[in-house]
C-alpha positions in Angstrom: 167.1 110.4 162.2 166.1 108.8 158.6 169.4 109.7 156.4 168.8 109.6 152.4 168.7 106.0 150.8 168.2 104.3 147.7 164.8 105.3 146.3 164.5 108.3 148.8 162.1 111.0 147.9 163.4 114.6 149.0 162.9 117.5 149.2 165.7 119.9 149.0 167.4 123.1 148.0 170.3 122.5 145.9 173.1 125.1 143.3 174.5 123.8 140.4 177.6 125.5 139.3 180.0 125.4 136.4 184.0 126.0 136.8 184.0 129.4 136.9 181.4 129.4 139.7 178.5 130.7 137.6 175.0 129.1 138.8 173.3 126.6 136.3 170.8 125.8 138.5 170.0 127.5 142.1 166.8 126.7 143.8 167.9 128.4 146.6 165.9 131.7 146.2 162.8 130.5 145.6 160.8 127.2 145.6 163.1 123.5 146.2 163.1 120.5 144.4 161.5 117.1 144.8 162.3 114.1 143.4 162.6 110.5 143.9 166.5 109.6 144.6 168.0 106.7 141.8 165.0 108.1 139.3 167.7 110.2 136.7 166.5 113.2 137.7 170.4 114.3 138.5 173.1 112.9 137.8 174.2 109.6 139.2 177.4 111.2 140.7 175.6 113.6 142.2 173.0 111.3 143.7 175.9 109.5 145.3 176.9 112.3 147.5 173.2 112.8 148.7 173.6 109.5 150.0 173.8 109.5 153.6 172.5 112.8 154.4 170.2 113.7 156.8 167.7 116.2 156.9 168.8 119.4 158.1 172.4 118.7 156.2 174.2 121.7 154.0 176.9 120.3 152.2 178.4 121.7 149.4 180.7 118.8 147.4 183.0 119.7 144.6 182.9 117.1 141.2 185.9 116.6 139.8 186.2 117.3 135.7 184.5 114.6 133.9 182.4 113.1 137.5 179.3 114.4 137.2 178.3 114.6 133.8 180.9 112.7 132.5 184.0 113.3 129.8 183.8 114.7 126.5 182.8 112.1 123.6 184.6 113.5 120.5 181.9 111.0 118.8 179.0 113.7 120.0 180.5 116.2 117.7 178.0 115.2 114.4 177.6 117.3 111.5 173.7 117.3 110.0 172.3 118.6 106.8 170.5 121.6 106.3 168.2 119.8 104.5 167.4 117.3 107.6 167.0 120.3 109.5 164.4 121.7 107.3 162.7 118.2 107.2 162.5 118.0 110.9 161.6 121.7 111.7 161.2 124.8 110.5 162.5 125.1 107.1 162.8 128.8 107.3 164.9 128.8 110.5 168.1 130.8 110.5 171.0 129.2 112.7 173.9 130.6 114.7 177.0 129.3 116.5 175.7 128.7 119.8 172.0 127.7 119.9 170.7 124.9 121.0 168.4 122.7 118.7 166.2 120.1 120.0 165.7 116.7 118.1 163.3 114.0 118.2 164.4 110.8 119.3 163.9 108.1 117.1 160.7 106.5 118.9 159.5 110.0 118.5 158.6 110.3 122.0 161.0 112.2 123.3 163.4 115.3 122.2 167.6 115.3 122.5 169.6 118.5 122.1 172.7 119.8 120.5 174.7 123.1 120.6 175.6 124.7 117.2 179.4 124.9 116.7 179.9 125.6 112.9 177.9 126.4 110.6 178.8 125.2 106.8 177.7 125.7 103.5 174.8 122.9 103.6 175.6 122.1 106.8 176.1 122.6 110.7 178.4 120.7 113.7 176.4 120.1 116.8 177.9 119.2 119.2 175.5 116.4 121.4 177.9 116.2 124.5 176.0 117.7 128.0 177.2 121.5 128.1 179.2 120.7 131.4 180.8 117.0 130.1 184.7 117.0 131.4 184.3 120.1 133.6 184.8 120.3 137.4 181.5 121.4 139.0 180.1 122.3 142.5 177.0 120.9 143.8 175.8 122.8 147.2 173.0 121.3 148.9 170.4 121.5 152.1 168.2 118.7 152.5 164.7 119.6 153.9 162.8 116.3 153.9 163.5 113.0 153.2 160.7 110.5 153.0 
């Protein structure tokens, strides 16, 4: 039976969900994922558990806070002026505590994003962390194929 490796691609059905059990991601009820296993496309705790499996396996593994997407970086709490915002996008866009704003990164070629936390007088906190950084998740998964 070929067992996931290093590299792997799959094909898989797998749930996401946050500490109070909410679903970020579910694929379960309608078309599953492939991807190519060591390739970023989840996180490398994650990966790790998939190693191993065999197709036909249902597991459902439970991340400690902080595992899977790693602790909390007071450092990712920035504060960015209006008037960058305005330079970057729109410069008639209204902000609230709560919305996510993507970036550029600096090549250009790609985009970054951060959750409003405050807003200020000229002025807002993002806060760049991944929305589940120092939280316990669970990760349920059934493997389909593994090539």
């Amino acid at each position: 039976m070929i067992t996931i490796q290093e590299g792997s691609f799959l094909t898989l059905h797998y749930r996401l969900a946050g500490p109070d059990g909410s679903d970020v991601v579910n694929t379960f009820d309608g078309q599953p994922a492939t991807l190519s296993l060591g390739q970023g496309q989840l996180a490398p705790a994650i990966e790790q558990k998939l190693l191993g499996l065999s197709e036909g396996a249902h597991e459902t593994f439970r991340l400690d806070a902080g595992t899977a997407f790693g602790q909390r970086n007071p450092e990712l709490l920035q504060r960015v002026k209006r008037a960058l915002l305005a330079e970057l996008g729109d410069p008639d866009a209204e902000y609230h505590v709560g919305d996510v704003v993507q970036f550029p990164t600096p090549d250009g070629q790609g985009a970054y994003a951060g959750v409003v936390r405050e807003l200020g007088p000229d002025w807002l906190l993002f806060d760049f962390n991944h929305p589940l950084a120092g939280q316990p998740v669970t990760f349920e998964v059934r493997v389909i194929g593994v090539l």
